[in-house]
mmJSON file of the N, C-alpha and C atoms, coordinates in Angstrom:
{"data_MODEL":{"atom_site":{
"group_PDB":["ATOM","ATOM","ATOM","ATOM","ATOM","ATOM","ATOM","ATOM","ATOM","ATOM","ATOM","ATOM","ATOM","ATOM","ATOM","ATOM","ATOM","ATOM","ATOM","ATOM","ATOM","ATOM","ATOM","ATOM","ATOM","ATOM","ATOM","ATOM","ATOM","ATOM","ATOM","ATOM","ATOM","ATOM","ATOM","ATOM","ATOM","ATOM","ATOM","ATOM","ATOM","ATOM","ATOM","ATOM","ATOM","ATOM","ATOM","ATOM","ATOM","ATOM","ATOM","ATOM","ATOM","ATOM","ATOM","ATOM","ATOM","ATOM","ATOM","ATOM","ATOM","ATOM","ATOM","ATOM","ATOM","ATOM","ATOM","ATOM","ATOM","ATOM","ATOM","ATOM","ATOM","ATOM","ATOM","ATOM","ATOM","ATOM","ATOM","ATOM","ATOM","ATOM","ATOM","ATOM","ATOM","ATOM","ATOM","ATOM","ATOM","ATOM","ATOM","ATOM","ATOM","ATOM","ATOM","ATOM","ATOM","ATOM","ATOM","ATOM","ATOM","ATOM","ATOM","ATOM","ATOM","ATOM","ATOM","ATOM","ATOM","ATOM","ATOM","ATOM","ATOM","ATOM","ATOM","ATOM","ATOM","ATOM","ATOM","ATOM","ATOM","ATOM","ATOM","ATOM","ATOM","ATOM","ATOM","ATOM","ATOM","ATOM","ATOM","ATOM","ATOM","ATOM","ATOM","ATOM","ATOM","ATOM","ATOM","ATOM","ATOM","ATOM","ATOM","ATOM","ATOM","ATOM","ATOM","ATOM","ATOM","ATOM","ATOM","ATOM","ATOM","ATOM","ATOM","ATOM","ATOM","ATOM","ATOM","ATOM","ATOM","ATOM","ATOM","ATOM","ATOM","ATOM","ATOM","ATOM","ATOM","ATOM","ATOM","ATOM","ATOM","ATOM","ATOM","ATOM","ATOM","ATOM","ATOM","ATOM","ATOM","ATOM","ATOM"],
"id":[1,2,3,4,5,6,7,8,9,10,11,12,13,14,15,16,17,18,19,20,21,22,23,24,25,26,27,28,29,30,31,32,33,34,35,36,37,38,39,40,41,42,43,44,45,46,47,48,49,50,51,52,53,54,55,56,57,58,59,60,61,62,63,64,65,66,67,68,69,70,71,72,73,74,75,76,77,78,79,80,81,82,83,84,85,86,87,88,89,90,91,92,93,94,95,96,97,98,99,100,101,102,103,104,105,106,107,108,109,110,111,112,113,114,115,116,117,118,119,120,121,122,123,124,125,126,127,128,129,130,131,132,133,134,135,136,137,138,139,140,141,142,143,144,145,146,147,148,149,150,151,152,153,154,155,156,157,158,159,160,161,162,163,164,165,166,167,168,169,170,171,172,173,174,175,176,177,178,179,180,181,182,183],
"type_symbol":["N","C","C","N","C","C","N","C","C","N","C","C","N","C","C","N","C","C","N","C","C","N","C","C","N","C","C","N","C","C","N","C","C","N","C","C","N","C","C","N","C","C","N","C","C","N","C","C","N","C","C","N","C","C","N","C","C","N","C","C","N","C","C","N","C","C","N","C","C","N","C","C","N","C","C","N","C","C","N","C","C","N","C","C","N","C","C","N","C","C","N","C","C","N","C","C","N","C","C","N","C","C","N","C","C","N","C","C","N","C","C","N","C","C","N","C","C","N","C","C","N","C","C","N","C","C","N","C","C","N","C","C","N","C","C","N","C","C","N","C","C","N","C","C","N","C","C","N","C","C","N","C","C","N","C","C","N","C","C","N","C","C","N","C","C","N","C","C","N","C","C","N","C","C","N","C","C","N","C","C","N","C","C"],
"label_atom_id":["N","CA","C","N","CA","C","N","CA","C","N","CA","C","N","CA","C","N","CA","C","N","CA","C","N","CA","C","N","CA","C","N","CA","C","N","CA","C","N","CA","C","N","CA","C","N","CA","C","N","CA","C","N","CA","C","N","CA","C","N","CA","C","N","CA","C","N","CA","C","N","CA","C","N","CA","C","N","CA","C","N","CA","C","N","CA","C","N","CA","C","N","CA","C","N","CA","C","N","CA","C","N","CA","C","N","CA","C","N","CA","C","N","CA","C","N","CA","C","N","CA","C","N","CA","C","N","CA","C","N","CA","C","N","CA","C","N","CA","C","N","CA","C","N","CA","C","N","CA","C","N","CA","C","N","CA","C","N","CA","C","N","CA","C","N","CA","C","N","CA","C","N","CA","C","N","CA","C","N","CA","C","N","CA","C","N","CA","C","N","CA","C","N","CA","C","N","CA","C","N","CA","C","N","CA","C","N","CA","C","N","CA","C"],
"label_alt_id":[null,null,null,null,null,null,null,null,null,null,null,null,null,null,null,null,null,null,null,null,null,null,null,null,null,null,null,null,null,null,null,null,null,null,null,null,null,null,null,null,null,null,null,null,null,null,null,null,null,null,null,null,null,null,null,null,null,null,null,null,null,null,null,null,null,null,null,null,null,null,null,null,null,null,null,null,null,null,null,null,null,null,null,null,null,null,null,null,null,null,null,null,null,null,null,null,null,null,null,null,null,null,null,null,null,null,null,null,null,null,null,null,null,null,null,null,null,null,null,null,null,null,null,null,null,null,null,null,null,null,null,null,null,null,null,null,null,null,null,null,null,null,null,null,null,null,null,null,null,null,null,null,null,null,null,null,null,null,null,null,null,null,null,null,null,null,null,null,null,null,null,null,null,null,null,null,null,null,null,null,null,null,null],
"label_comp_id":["UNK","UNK","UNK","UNK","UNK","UNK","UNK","UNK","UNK","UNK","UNK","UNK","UNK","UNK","UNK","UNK","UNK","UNK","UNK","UNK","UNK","UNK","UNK","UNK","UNK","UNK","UNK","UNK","UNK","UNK","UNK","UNK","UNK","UNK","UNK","UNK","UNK","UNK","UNK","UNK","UNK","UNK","UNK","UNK","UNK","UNK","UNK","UNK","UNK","UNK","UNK","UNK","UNK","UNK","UNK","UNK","UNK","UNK","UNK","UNK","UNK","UNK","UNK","UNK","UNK","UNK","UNK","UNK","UNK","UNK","UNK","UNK","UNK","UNK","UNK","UNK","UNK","UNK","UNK","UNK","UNK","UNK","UNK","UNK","UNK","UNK","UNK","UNK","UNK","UNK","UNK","UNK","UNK","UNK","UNK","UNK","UNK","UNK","UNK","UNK","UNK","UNK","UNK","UNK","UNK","UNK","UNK","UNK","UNK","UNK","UNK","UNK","UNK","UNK","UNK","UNK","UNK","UNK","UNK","UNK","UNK","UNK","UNK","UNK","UNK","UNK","UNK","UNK","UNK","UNK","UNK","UNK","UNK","UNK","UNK","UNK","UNK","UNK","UNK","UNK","UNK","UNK","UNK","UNK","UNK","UNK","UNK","UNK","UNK","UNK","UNK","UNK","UNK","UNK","UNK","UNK","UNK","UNK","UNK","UNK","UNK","UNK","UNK","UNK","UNK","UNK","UNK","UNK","UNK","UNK","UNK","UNK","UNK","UNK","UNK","UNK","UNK","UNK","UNK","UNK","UNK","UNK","UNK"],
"label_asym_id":["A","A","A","A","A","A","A","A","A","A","A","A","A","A","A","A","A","A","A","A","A","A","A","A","A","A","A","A","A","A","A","A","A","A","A","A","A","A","A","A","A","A","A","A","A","A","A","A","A","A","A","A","A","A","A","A","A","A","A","A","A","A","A","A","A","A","A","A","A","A","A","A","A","A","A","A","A","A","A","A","A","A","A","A","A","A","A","A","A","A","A","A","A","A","A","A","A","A","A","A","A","A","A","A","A","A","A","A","A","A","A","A","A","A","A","A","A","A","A","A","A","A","A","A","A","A","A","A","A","A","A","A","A","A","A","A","A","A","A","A","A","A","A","A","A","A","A","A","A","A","A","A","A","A","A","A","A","A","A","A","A","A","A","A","A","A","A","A","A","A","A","A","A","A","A","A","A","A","A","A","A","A","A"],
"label_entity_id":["1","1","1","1","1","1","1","1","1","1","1","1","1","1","1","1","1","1","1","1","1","1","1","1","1","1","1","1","1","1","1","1","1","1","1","1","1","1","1","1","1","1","1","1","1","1","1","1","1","1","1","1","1","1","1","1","1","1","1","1","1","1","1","1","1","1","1","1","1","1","1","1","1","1","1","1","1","1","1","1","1","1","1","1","1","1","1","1","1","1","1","1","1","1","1","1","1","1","1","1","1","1","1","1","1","1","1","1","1","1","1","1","1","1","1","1","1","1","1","1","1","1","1","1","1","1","1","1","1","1","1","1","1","1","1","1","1","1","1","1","1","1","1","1","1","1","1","1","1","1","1","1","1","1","1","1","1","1","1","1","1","1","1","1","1","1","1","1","1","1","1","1","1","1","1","1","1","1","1","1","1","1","1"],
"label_seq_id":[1,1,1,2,2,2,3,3,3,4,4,4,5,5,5,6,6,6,7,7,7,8,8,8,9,9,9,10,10,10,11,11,11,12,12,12,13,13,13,14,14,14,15,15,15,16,16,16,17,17,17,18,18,18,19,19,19,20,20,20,21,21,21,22,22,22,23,23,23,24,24,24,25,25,25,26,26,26,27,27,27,28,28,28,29,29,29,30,30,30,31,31,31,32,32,32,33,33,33,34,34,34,35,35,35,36,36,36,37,37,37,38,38,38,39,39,39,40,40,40,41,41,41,42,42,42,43,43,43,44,44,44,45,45,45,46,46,46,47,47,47,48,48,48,49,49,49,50,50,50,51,51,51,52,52,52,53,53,53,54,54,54,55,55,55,56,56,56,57,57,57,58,58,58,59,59,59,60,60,60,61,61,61],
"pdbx_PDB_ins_code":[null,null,null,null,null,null,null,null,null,null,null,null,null,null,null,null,null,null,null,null,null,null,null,null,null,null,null,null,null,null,null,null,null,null,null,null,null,null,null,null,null,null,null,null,null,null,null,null,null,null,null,null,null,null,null,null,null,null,null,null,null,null,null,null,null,null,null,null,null,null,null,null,null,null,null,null,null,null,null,null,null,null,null,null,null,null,null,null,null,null,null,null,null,null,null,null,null,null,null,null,null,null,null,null,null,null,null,null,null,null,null,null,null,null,null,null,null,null,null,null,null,null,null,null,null,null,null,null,null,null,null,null,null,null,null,null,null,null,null,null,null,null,null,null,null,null,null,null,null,null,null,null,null,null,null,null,null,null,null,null,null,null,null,null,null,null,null,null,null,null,null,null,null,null,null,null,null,null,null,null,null,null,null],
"Cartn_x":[-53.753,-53.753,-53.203,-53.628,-53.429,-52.367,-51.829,-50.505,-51.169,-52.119,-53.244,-53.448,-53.395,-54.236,-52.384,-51.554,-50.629,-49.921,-49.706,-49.545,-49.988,-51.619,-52.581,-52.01,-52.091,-51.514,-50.082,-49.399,-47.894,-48.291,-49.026,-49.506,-49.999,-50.908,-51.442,-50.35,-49.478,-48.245,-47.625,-47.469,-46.344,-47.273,-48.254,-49.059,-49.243,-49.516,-49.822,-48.144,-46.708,-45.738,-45.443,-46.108,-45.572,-46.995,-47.846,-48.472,-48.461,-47.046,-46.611,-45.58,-44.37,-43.661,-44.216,-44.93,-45.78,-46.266,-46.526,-47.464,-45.753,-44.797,-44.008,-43.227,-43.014,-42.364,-43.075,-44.534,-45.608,-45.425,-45.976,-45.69,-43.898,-42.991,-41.539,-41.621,-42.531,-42.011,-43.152,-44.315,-45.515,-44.616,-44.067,-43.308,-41.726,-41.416,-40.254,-40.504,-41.848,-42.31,-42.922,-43.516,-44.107,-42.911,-41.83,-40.602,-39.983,-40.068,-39.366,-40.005,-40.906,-42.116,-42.387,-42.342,-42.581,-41.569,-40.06,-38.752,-37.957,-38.953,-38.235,-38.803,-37.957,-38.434,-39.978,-40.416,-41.596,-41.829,-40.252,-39.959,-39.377,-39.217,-38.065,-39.573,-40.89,-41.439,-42.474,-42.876,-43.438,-42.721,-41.526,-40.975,-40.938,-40.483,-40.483,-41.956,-43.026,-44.678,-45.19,-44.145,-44.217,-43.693,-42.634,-42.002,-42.449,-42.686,-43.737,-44.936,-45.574,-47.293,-46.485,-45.716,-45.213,-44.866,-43.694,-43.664,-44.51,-45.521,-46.818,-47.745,-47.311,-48.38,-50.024,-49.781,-50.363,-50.771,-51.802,-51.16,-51.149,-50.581,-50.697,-50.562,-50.871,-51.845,-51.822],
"Cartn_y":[16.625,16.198,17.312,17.456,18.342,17.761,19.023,18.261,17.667,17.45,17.002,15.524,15.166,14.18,13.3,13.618,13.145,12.987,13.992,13.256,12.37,12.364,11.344,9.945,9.723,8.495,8.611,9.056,8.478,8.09,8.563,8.172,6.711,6.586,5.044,3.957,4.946,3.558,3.306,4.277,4.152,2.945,3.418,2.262,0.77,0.757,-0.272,-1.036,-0.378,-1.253,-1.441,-0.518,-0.663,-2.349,-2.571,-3.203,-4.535,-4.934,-5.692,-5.828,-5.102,-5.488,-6.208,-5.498,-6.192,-7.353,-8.14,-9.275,-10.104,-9.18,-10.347,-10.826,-9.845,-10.199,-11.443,-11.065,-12.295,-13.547,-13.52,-15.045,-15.413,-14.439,-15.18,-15.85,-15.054,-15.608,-16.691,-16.895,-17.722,-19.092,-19.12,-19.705,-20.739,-19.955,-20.066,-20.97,-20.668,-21.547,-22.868,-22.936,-23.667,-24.796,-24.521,-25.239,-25.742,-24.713,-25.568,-26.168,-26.198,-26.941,-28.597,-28.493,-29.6,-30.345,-29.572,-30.48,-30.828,-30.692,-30.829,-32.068,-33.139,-33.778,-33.442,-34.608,-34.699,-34.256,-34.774,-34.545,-32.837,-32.818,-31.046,-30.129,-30.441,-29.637,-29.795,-30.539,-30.964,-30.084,-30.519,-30.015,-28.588,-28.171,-26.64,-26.133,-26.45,-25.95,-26.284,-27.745,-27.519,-26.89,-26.027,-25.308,-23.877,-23.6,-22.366,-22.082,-23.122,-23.011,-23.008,-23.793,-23.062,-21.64,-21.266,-20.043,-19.192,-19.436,-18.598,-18.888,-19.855,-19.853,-20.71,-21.477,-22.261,-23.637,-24.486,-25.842,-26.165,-27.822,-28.541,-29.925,-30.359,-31.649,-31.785],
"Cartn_z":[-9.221,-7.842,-6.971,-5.962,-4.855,-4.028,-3.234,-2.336,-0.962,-0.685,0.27,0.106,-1.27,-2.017,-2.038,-2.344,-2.187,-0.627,-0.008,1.608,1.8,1.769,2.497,1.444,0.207,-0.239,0.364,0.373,1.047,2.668,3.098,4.325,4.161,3.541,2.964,2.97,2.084,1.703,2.865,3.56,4.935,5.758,6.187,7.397,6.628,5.194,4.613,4.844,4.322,5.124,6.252,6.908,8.737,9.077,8.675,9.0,8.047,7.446,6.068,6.93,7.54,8.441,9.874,10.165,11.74,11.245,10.19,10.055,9.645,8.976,8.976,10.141,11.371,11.968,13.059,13.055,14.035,12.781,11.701,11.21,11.158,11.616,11.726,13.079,14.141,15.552,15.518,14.991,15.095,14.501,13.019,12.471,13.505,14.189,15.248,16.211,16.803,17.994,17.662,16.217,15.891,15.496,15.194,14.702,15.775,16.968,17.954,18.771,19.037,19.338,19.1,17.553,16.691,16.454,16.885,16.879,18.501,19.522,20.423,20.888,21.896,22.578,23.306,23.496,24.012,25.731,26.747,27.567,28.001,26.99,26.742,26.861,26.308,26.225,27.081,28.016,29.148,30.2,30.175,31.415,31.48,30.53,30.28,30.653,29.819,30.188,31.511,32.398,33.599,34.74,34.218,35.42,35.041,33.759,33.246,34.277,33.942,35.321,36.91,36.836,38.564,38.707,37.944,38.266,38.311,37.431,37.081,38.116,39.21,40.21,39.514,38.988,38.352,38.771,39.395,39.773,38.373,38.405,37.372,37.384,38.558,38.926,40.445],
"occupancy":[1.0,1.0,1.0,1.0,1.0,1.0,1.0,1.0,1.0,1.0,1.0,1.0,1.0,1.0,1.0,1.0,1.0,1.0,1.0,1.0,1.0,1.0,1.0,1.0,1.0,1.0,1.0,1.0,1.0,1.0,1.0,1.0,1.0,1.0,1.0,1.0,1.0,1.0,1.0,1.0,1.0,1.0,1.0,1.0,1.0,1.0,1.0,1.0,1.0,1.0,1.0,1.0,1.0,1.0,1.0,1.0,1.0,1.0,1.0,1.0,1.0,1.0,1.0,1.0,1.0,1.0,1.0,1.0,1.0,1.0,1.0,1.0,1.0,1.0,1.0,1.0,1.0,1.0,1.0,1.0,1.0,1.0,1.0,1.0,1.0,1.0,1.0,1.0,1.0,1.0,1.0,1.0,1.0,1.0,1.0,1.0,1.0,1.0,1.0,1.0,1.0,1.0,1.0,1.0,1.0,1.0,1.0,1.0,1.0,1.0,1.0,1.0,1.0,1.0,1.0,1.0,1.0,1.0,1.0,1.0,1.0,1.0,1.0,1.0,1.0,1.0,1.0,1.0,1.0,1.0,1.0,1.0,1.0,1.0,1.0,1.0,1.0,1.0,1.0,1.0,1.0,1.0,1.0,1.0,1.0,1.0,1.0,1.0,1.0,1.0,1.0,1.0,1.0,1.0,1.0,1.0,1.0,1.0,1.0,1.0,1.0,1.0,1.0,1.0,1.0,1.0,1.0,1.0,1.0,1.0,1.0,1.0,1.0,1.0,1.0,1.0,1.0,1.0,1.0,1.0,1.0,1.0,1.0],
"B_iso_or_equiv":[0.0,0.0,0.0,0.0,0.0,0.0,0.0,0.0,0.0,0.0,0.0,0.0,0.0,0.0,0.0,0.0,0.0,0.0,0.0,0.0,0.0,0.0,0.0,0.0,0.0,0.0,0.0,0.0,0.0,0.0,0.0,0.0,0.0,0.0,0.0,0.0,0.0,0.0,0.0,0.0,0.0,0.0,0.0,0.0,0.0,0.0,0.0,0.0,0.0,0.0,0.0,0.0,0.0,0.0,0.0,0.0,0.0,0.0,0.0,0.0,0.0,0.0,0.0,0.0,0.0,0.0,0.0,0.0,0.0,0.0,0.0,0.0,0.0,0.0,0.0,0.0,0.0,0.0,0.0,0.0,0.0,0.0,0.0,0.0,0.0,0.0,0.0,0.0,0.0,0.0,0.0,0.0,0.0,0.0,0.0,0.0,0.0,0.0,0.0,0.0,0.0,0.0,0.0,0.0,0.0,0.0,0.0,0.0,0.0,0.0,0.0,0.0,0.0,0.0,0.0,0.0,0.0,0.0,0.0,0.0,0.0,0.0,0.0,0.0,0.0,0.0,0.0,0.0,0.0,0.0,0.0,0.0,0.0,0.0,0.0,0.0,0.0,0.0,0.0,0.0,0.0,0.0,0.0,0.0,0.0,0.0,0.0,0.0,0.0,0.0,0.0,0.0,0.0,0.0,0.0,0.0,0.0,0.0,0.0,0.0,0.0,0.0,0.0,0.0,0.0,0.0,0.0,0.0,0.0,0.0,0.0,0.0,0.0,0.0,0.0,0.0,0.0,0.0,0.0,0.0,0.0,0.0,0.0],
"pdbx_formal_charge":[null,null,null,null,null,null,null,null,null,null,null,null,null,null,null,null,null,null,null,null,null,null,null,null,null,null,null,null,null,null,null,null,null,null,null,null,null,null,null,null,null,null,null,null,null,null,null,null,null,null,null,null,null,null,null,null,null,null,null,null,null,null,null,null,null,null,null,null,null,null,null,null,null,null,null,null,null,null,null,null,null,null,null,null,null,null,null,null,null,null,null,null,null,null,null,null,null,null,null,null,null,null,null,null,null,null,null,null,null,null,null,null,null,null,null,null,null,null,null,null,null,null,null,null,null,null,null,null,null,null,null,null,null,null,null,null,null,null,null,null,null,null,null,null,null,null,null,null,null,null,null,null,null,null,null,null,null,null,null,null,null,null,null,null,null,null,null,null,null,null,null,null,null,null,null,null,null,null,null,null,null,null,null],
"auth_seq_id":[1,1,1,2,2,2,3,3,3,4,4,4,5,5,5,6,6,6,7,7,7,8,8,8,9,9,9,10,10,10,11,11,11,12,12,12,13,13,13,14,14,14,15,15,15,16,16,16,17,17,17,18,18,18,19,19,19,20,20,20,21,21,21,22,22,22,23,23,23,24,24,24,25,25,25,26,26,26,27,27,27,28,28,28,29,29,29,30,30,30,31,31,31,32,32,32,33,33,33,34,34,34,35,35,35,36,36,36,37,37,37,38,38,38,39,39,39,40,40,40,41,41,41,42,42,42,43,43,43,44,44,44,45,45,45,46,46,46,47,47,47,48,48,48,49,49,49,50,50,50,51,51,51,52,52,52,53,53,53,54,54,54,55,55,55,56,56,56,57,57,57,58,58,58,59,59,59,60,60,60,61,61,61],
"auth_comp_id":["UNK","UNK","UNK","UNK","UNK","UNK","UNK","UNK","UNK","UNK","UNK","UNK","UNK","UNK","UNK","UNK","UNK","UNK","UNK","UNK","UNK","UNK","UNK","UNK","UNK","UNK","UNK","UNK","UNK","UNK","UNK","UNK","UNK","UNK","UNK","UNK","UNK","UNK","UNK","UNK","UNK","UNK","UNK","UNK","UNK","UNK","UNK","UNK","UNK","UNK","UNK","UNK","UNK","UNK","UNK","UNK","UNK","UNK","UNK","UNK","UNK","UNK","UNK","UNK","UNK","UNK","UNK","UNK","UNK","UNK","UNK","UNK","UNK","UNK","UNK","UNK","UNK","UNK","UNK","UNK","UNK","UNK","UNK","UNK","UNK","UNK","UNK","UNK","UNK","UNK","UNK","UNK","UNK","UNK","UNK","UNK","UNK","UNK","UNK","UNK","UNK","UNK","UNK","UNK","UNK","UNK","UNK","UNK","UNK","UNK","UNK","UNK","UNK","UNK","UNK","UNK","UNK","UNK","UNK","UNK","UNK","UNK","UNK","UNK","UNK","UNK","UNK","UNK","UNK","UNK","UNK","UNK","UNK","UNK","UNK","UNK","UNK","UNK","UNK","UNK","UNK","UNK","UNK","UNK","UNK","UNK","UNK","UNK","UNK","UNK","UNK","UNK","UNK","UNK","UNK","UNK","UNK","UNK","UNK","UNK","UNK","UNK","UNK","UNK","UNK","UNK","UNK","UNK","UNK","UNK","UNK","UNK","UNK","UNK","UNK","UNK","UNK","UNK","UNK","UNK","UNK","UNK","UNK"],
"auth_asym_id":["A","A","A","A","A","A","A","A","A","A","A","A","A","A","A","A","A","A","A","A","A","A","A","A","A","A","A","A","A","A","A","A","A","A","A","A","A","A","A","A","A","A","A","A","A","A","A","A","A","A","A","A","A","A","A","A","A","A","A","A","A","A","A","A","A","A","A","A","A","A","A","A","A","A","A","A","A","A","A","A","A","A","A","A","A","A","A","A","A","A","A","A","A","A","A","A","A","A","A","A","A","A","A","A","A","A","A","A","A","A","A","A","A","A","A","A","A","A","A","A","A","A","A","A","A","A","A","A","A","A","A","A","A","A","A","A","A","A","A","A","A","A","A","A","A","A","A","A","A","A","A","A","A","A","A","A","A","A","A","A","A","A","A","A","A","A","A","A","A","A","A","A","A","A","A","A","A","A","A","A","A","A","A"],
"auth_atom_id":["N","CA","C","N","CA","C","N","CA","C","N","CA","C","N","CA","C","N","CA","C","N","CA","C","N","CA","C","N","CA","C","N","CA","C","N","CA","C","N","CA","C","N","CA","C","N","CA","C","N","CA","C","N","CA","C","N","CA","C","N","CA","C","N","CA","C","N","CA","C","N","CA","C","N","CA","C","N","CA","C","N","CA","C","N","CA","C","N","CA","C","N","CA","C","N","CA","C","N","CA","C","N","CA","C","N","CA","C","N","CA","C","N","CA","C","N","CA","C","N","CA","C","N","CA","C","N","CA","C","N","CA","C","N","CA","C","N","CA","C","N","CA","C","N","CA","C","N","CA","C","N","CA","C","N","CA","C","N","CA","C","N","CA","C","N","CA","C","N","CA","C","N","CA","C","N","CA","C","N","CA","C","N","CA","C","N","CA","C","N","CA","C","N","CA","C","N","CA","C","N","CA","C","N","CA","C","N","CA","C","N","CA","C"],
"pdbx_PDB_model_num":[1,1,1,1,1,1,1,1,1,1,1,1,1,1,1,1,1,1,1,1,1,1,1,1,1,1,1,1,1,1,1,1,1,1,1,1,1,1,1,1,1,1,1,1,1,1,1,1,1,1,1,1,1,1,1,1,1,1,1,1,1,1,1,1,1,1,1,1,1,1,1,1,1,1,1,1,1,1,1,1,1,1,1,1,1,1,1,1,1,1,1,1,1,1,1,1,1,1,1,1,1,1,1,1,1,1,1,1,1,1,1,1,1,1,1,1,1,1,1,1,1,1,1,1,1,1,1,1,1,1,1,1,1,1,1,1,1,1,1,1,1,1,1,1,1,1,1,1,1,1,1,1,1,1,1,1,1,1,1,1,1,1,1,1,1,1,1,1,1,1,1,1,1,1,1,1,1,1,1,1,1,1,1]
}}}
């Protein structure tokens, strides 16, 4: 093997964990919202998604 042939695989390995870290950190926060979401009041999360679309200049009825 050439020292060419080896960079380029350590290169491989590097992006293959940088993109093994990036997927874990979206299914931790995908994971996060989905938890608090699913454990909050029904009212807690209305109200919140309704003062969200106001600020955002949003109507919402």
């Amino acid at each position: 093997m050439t020292t060419k042939t080896l960079s380029a695989a350590a290169i491989l390995s590097a992006s293959r964990l940088e993109i093994l870290r990036a997927a874990l950190v979206v299914f931790t926060l995908g994971a996060g919202l989905v938890y608090l979401a699913g454990f909050s009041y029904a009212s807690v999360a209305h109200n919140a998604a309704h003062d969200s679309r106001h600020s955002l200049g949003f109507p919402c009825h």
